[in-house]
C-alpha positions as CSV (number, residue, x, y, z in Angstrom):
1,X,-61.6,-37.1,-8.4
2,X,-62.6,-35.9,-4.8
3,X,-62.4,-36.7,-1.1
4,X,-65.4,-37.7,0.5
5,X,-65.9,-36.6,4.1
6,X,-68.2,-39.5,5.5
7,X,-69.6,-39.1,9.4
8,X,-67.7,-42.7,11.0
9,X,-70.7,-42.4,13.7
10,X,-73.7,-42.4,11.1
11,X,-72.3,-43.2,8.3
12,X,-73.6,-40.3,6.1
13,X,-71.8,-38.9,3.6
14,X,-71.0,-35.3,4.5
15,X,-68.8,-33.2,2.2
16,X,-66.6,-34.0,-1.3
17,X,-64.0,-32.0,-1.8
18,X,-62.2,-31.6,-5.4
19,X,-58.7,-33.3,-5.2
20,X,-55.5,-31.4,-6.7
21,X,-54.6,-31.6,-10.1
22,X,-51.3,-31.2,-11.9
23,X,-51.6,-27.5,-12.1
24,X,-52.3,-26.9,-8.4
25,X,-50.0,-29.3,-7.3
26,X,-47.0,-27.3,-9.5
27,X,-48.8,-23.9,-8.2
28,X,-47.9,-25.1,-4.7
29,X,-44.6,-26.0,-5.0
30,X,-43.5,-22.8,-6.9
31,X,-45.3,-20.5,-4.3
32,X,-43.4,-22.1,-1.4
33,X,-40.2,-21.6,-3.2
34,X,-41.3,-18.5,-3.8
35,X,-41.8,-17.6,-0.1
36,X,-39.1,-19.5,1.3
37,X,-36.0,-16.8,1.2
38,X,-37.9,-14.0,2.5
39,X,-39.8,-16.5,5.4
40,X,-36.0,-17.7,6.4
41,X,-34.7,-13.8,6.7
42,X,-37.2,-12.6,9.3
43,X,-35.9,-12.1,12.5
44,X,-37.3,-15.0,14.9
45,X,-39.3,-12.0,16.9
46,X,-41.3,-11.5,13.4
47,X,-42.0,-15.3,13.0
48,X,-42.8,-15.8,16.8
49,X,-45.7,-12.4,16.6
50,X,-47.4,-14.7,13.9
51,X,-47.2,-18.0,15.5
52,X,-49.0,-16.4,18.6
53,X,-51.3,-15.3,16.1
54,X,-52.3,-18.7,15.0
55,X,-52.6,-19.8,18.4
56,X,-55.3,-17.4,19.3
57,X,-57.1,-18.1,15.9
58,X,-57.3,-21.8,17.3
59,X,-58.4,-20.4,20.1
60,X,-60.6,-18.3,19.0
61,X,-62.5,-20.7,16.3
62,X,-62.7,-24.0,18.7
63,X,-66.3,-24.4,18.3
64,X,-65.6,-24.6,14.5
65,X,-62.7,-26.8,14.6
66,X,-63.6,-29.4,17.1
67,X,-66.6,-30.4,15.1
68,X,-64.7,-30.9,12.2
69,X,-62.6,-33.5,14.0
70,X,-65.4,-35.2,15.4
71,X,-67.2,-35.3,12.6
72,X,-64.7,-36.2,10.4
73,X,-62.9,-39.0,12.3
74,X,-65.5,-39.6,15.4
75,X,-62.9,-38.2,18.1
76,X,-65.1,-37.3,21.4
77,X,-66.3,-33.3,20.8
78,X,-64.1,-32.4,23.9
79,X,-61.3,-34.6,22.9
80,X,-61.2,-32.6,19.7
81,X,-61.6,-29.3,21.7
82,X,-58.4,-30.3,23.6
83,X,-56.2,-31.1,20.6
84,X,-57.2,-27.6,19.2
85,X,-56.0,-26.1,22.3
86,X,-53.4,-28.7,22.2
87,X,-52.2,-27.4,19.0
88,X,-52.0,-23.3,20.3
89,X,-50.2,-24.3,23.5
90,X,-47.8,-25.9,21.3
91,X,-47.7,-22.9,19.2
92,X,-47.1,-20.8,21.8
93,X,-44.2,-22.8,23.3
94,X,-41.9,-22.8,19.9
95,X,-42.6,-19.1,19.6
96,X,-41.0,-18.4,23.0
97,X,-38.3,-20.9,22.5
98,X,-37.4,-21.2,19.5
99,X,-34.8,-18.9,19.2
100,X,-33.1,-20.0,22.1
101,X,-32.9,-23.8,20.7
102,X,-31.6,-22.4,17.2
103,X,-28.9,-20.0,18.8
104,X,-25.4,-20.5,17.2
105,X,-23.2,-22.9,19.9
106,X,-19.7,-22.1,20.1
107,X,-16.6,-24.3,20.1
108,X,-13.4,-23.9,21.0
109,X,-11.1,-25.4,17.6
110,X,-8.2,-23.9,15.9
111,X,-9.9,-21.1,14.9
112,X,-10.1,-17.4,16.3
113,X,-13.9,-18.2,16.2
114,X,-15.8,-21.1,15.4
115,X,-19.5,-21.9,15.8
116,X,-22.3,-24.1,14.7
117,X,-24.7,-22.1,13.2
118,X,-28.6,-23.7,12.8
119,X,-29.9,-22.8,9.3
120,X,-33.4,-23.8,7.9
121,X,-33.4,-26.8,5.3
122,X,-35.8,-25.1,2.9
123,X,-39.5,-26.7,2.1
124,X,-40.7,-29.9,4.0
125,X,-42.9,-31.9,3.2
126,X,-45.3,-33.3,6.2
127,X,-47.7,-36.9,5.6
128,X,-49.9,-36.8,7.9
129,X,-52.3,-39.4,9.3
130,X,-56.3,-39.2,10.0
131,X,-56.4,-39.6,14.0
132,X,-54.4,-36.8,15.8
133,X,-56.0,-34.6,12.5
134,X,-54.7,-30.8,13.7
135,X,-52.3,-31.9,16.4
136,X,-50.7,-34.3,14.3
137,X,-50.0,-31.1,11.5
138,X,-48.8,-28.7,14.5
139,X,-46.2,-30.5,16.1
140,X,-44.3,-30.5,12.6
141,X,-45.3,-27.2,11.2
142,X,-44.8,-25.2,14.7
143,X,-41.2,-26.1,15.0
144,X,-40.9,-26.3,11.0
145,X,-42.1,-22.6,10.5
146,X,-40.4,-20.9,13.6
147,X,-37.6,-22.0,12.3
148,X,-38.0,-20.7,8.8
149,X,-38.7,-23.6,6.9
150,X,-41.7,-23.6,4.8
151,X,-44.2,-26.5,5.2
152,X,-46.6,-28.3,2.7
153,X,-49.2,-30.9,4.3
154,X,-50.3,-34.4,2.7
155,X,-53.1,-35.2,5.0
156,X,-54.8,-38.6,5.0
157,X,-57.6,-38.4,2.6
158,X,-60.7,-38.9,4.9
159,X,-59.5,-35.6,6.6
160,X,-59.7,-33.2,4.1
161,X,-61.7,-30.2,6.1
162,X,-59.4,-30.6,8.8
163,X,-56.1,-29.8,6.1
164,X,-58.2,-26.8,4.6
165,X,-59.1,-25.5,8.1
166,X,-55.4,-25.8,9.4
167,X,-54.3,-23.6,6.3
168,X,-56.9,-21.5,7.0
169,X,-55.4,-20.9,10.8
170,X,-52.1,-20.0,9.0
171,X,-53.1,-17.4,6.8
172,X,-55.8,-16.0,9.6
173,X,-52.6,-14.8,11.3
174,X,-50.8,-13.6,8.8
175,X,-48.1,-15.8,7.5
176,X,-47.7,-15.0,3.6
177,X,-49.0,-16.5,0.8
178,X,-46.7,-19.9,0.1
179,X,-45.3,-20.5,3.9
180,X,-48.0,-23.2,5.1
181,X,-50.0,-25.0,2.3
182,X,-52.6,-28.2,2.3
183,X,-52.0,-30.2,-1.0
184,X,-55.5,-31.9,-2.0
185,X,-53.5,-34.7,-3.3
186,X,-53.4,-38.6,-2.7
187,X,-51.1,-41.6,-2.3
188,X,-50.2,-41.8,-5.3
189,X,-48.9,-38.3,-6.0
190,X,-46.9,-38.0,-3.1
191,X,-43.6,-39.5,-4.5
192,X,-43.6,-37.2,-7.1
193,X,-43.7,-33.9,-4.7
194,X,-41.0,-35.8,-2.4
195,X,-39.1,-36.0,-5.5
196,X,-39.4,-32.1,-6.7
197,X,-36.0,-30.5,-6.2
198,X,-38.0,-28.0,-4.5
199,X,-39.1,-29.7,-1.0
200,X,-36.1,-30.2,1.0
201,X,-37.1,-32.6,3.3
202,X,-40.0,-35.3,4.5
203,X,-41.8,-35.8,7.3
204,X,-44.5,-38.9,8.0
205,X,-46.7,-40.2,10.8
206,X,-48.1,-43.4,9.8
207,X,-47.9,-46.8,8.8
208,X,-45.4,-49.0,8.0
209,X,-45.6,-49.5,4.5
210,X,-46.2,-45.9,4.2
211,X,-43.4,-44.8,6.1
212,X,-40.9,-47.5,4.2
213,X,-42.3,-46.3,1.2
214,X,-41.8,-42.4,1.8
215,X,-38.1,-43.5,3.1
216,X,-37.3,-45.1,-0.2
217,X,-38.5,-42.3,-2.0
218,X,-36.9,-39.9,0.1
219,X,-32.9,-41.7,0.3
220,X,-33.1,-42.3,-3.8
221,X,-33.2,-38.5,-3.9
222,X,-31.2,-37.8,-1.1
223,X,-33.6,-36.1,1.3
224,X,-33.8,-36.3,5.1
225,X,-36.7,-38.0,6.6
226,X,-38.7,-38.4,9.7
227,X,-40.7,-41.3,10.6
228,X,-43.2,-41.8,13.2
229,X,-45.1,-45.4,12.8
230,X,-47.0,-47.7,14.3
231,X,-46.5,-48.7,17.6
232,X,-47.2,-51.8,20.4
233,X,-46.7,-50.2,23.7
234,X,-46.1,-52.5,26.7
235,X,-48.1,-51.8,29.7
236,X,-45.9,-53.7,32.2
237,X,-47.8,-53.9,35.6
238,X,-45.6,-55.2,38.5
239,X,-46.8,-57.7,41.3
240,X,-46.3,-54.5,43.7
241,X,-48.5,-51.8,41.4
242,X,-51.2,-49.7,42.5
243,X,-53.4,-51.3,40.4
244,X,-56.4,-48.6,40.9
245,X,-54.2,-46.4,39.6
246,X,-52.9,-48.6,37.0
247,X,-56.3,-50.1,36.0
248,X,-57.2,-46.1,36.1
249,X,-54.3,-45.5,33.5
250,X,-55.4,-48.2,31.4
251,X,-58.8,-48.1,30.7
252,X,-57.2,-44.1,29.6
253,X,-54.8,-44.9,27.4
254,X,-56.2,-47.9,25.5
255,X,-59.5,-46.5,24.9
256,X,-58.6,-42.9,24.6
257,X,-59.6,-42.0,20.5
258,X,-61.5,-45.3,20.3
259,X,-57.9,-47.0,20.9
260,X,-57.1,-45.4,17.7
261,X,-53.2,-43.4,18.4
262,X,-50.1,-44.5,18.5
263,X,-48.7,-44.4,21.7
264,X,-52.0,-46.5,23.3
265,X,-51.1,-49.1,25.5
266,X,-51.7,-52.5,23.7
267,X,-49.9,-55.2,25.1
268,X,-50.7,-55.7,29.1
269,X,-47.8,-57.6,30.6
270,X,-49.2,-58.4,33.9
271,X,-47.4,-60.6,36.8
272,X,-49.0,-63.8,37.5
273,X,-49.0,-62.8,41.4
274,X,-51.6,-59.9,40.4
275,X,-53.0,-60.9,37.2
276,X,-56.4,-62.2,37.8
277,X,-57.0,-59.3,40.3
278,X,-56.0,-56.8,37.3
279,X,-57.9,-58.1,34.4
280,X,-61.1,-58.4,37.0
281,X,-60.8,-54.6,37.8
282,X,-59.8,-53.6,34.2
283,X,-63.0,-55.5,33.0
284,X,-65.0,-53.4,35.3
285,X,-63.6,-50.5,33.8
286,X,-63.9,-50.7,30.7
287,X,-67.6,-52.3,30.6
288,X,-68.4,-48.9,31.9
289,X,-67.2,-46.9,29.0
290,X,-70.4,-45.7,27.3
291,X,-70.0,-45.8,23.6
292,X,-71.5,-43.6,21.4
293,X,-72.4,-40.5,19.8
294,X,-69.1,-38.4,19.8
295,X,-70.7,-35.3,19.9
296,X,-73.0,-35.9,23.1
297,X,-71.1,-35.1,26.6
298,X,-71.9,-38.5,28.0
299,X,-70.3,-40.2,25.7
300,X,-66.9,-42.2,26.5
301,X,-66.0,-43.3,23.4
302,X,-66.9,-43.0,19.9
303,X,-66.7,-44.9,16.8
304,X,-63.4,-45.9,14.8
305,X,-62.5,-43.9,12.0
306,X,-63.6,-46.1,9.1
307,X,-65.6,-49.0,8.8
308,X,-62.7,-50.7,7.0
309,X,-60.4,-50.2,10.1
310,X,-63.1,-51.7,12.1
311,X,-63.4,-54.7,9.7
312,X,-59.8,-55.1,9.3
313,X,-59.6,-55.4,13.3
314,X,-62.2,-57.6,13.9
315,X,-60.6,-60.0,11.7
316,X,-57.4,-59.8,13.6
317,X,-59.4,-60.2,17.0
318,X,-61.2,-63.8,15.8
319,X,-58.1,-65.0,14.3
320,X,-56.6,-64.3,17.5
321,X,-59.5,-65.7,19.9
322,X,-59.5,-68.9,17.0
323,X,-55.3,-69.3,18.0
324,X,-56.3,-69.6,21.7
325,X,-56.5,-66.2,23.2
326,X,-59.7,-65.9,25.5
327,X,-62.2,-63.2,25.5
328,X,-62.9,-60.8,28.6
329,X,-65.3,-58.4,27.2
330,X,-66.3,-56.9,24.1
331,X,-64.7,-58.6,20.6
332,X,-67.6,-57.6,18.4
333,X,-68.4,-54.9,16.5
334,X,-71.4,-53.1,17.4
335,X,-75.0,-53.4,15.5
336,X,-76.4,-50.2,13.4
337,X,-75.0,-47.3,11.4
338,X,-71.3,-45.7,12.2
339,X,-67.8,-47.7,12.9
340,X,-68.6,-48.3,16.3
341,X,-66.7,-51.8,18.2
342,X,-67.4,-52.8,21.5
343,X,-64.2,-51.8,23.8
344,X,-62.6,-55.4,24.1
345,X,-59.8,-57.1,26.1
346,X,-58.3,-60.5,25.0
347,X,-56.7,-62.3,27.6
348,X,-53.9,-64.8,27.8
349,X,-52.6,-63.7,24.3
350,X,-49.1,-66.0,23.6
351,X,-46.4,-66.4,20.8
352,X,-48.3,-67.5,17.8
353,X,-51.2,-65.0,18.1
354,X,-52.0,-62.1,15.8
355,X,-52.5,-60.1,18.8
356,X,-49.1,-60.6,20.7
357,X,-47.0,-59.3,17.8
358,X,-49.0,-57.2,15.4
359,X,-50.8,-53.7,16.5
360,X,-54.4,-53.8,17.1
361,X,-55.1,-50.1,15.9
362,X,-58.8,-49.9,18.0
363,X,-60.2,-50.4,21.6
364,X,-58.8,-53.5,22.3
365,X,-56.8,-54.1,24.6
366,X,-54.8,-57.7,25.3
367,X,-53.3,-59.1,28.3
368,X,-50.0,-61.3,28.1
369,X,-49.1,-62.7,31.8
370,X,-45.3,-62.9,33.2
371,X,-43.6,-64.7,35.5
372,X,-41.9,-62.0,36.7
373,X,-40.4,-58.3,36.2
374,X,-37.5,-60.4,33.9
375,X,-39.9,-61.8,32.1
376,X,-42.4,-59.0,31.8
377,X,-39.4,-57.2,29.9
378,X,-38.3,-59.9,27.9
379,X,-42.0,-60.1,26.3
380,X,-41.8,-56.1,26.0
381,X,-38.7,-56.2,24.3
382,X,-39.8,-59.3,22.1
383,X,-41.9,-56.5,19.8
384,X,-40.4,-55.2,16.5
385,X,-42.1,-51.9,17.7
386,X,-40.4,-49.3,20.0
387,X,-42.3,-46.6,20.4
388,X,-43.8,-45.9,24.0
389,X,-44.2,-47.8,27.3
390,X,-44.5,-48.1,30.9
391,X,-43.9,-49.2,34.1
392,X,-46.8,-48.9,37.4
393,X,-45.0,-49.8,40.7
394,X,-44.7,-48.7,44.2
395,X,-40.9,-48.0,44.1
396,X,-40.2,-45.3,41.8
397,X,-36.3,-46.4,41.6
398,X,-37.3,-49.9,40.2
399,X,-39.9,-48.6,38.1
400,X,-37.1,-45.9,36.6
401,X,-34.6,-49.0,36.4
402,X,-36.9,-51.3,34.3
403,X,-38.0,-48.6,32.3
404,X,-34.3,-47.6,31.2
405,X,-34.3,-51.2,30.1
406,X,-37.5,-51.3,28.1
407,X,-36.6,-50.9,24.2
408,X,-38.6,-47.5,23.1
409,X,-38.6,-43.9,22.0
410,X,-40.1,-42.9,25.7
411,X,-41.1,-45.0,29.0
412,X,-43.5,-43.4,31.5
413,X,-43.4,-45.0,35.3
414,X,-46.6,-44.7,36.9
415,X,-48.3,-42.9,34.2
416,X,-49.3,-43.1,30.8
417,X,-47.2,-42.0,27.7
418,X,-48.3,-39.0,26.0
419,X,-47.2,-36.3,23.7
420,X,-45.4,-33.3,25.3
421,X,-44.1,-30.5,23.6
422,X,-41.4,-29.5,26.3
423,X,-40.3,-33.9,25.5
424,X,-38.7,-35.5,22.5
425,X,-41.4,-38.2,20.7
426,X,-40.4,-40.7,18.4
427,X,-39.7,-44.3,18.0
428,X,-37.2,-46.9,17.3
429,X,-37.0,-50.4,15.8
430,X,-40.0,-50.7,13.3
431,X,-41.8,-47.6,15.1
432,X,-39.7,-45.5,13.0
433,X,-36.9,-42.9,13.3
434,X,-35.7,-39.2,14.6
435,X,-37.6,-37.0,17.0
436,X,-40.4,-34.4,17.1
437,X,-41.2,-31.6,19.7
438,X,-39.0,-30.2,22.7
439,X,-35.3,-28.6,21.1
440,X,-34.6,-32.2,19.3
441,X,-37.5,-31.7,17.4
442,X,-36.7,-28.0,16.0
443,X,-33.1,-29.5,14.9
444,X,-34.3,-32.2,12.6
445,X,-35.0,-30.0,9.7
446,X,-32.4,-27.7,10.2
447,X,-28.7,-27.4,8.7
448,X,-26.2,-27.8,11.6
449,X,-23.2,-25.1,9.9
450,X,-20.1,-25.0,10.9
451,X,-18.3,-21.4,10.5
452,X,-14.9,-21.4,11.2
453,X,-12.9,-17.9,11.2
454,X,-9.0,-17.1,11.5
């Protein structure tokens, strides 16, 4: 058994890598056991030095990284050189902060003293998907480990240089032996470890029926859990947008990875009063994007990740063009080697449609038209998903008051959502549950204990 690292631009098979047996697997679990009391005793000072470290080993090794992610998963070469920084400046933020999120809080009771204090969880468990490969790993294992958890990664399994080379950043800096560690395991082996009295805690970004899966596992034993899933973030465009600046911001965030994250915009609610002038301009836009060799500057955007995931979203774009949604541009995959898919819009998407309620997880884009700002967030709020959204208009105090309205983990106004690690991310409804990042993030693996004195 082995993963195979195949090129999504060419098609070529690049690398198999041997995948974890029994004996590794229970070699991994008894080494992070093994370093998990002397990791949680070291002073925060001690944990932040190494965690700087591993920021400047990203640094340092970018033009070894990013090619990995490229030519792994077809992310654009200076895409993946901005997640690797992505992933030090993220470093770099929980080592100067962490020990100010994690400081005991005080409370007045009937005590002479009483406090909560914040207390690391033990060993979690992080299952990780394919298209945010490092970044994806560092905004668990940044918070995780500053806070003296240990960490164990289950990366998707057409990613398998990107897990080795992330442990590799780890012990580059110094952590010991048994604090960070990428299992070589698959699917199938992951309820077993969630199950292992010795991981504390589970943490996935992924699908649905992964994420319900890894939540059922993870309640029969009693474990806490994180989920960060799928997502169909409204794009709601009012009659008095901008709309160079929101065509700008859309062509960005659906096409940005191939269309292949999370938080993309995919469902355009558009006014009728500006509607035909927005799909017109957005047409424009994305017709531009070259597509192409990942690696090569010029490029705009690459291939999917898989040929399957192309497949698998071509069927949902004719089923949806065969239930009456009409085609703008693109809708086809693209002729030759690689996983390449023409960046598409589908306009006129209604109930009834493939495209209006499931996610399209690729570059296309649809457009659903509203009557009016009411009815633009009724269709937003219509989605099981709650992930991201946002809001373009002129008036920053409507934009701020529909966006407190739309049903989702975060709502931008005026600009696109994105990952920050100074903001909480995470989802509600069917786009999963608690936080990463910022202070919320550092708490959801921690044990909030109350001391009381008399």
């Amino acid at each position: 058994m082995s993963f195979t690292v195949i090129n999504p631009a060419t098609g070529e098979t690049l690398k198999e890598i041997p995948a974890w047996g029994e004996q590794e697997i229970e070699s991994a679990l008894a080494q992070s056991a093994q370093a998990a009391p002397e990791w949680r005793a070291r002073s925060f000072d001690d944990r932040a030095a190494l965690m700087r470290k591993a920021a400047q080993v990203l640094r340092d090794n970018v033009e070894k990284y990013a090619p990995i992610v490229t030519q792994e998963m077809g992310k654009l070469i200076g895409d993946s050189r901005g997640e690797i920084e992505k992933c030090a400046s993220v470093c770099e933020y929980y080592a100067d902060n962490a020990a100010t999120f994690l400081q005991d809080k005080h409370i007045d009771s009937d005590a002479s003293l009483s406090y909560v204090a914040y207390l690391p969880m033990g060993t979690v468990l992080a299952v990780m998907p394919w298209n945010y490969p490092f970044w994806q790993v560092f905004r668990f294992a940044a918070p995780a480990l500053m806070a003296g958890n240990t960490g164990l990664l289950k990366h998707a399994s057409n990613v398998p240089e990107s897990a080795l080379a992330i442990e590799e950043v780890f012990t580059q800096a110094g952590f010991p032996k048994g604090v960070f560690t990428s299992m070589m395991i698959r699917a199938s082996q992951v309820s077993k470890v969630i199950e292992d009295p010795r991981v504390h805690a589970v943490t996935l970004t992924g699908s649905e029926p992964a994420g319900m899966q890894v939540a059922s596992t993870a309640g029969k034993a009693l474990k806490k859990s994180v989920l960060e899933l799928g997502g169909s973030d409204a794009f709601i465009v009012l009659e008095d947008a901008d709309l160079d600046a929101a065509v700008k911001g859309a062509v960005a965030s659906r096409y940005l990875n191939s269309g292949q994250s999370c938080i993309a915009a995919k469902r355009f609610i558009v006014v009728d009063a500006i509607a035909e002038d927005f799909v017109a301009r957005f047409k424009a836009g994305v017709e531009a994007l070259k597509t192409g060799d990942p690696l090569l500057a010029e490029t705009r955007m690459g291939p999917m990740a898989r040929t399957d995931l192309r497949d698998e979203l071509h069927v949902q774009v004719t089923d949806s063009i065969a239930a009456g949604a009409t085609v703008v541009t693109g809708c086809e995959p693209i002729e030759g080697p690689g996983a390449f898919y023409k960046p598409s819009i589908l306009d006129r998407v209604e109930p009834g449609v493939r495209a209006y309620s499931e996610e399209l997880f690729g570059p296309v884009a649809i457009v659903i038209r509203a009557r009016d700002e009411a009815d633009a967030l009724r269709i937003a709020n219509e989605s099981v998903y709650g992930l991201g959204g946002s809001v373009w208009t002129r008036d920053s105090k409507r934009g701020e008051r529909v966006a407190r309205q739309v049903e989702s983990g975060c709502t931008f106004v005026n600009g696109f959502v994105k990952s920050d690690p100074r903001l909480p991310f995470g989802g509600i409804k069917r786009s999963g549950y608690g936080r990463e990042l910022s202070s919320h993030g550092i708490h959801e693996f921690m044990n909030a204990k109350t001391i009381w004195i008399k």
